[in-house]
C-alpha positions as CSV (number, residue, x, y, z in Angstrom):
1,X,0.4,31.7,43.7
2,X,3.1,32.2,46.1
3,X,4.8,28.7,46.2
4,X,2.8,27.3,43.1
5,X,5.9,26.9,40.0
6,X,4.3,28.4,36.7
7,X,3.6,26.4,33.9
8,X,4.4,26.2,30.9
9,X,2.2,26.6,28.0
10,X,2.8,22.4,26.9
11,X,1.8,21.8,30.3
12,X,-1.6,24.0,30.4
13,X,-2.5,22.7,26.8
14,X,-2.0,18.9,28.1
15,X,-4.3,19.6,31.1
16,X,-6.8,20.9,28.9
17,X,-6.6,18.0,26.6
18,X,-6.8,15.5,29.5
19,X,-9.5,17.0,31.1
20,X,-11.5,16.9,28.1
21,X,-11.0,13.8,27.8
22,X,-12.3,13.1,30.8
23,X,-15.3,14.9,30.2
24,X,-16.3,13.0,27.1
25,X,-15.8,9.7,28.5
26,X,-12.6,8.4,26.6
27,X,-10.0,6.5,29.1
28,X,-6.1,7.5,29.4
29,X,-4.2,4.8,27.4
30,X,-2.5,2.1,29.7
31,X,1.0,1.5,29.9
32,X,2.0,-1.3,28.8
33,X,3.6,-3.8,30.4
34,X,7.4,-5.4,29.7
35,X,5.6,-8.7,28.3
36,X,3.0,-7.0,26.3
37,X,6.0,-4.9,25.2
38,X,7.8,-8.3,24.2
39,X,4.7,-9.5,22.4
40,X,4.3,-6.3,20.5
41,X,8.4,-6.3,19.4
42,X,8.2,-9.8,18.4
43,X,4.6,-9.4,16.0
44,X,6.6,-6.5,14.5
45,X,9.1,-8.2,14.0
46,X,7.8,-11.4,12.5
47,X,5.9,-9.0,10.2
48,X,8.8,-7.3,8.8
49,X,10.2,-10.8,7.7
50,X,6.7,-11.6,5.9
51,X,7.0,-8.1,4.4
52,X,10.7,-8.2,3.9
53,X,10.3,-12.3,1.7
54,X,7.0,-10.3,-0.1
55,X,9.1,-7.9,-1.4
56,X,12.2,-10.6,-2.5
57,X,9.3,-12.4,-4.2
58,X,7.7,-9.4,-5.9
59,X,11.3,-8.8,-7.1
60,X,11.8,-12.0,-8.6
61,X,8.2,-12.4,-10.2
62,X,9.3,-8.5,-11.7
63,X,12.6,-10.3,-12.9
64,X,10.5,-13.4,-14.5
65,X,7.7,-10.6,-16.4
66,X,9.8,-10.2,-18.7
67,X,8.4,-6.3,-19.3
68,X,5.0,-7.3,-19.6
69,X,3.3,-3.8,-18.7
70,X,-0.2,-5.7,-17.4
71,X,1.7,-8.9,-16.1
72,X,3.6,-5.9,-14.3
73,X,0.7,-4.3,-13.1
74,X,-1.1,-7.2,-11.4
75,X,2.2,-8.1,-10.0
76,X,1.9,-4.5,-8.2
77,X,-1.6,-5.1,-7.2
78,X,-0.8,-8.4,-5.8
79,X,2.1,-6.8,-3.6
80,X,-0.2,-3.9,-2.4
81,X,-3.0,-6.4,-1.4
82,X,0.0,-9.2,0.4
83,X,1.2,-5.8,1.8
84,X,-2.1,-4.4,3.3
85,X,-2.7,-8.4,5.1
86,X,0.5,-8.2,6.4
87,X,0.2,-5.0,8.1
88,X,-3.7,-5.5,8.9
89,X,-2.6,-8.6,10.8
90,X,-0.2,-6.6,12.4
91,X,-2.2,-4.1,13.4
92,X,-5.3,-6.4,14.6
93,X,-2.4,-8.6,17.2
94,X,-1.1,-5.1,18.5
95,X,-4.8,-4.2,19.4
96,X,-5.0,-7.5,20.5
97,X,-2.3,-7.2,22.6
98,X,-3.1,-4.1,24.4
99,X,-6.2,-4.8,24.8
């Protein structure tokens, strides 16, 4: 204990955490490298766009509804469900990706 430094309580927690990981068989996460980075960044990217035009388009088919409560509410539905693609795809290429 002499020249061992002390640790702090974060530190002794993480320990514990990675070694029971270890002990139930689940592998540390790799690091990813500056291309897989670059792939990642640019997937992100491209799905912001699709999300950003789905919104302008949900905007404009709200315009053109004309107040229609049930026009309105498949209008939301259809957003949500164009949403949810656009982010499962996302998610899907980042596994992808990394794996």
């Amino acid at each position: 204990m002499s020249g061992e430094k002390l640790k702090s309580a974060y530190e002794l927690a993480m320990e514990r955490l990675e070694q029971q990981d270890t002990d139930e068989g689940r592998e540390r996460p790799r690091a990813l490298s500056a291309k897989q980075k670059r792939d990642i960044a640019e997937k992100k990217q491209k799905a912001e766009a699709k999300l950003a035009e789905i919104e302008i388009m949900h905007a404009k088919q709200l315009a053109a509804a004309g107040g229609d409560p049930a026009k309105i509410a498949e209008l939301e539905q259809r957003r949500r469900i164009d949403r949810g693609r656009v982010e499962s795809a996302l998610d899907s290429a980042i596994a992808k990706i990394k794996g």
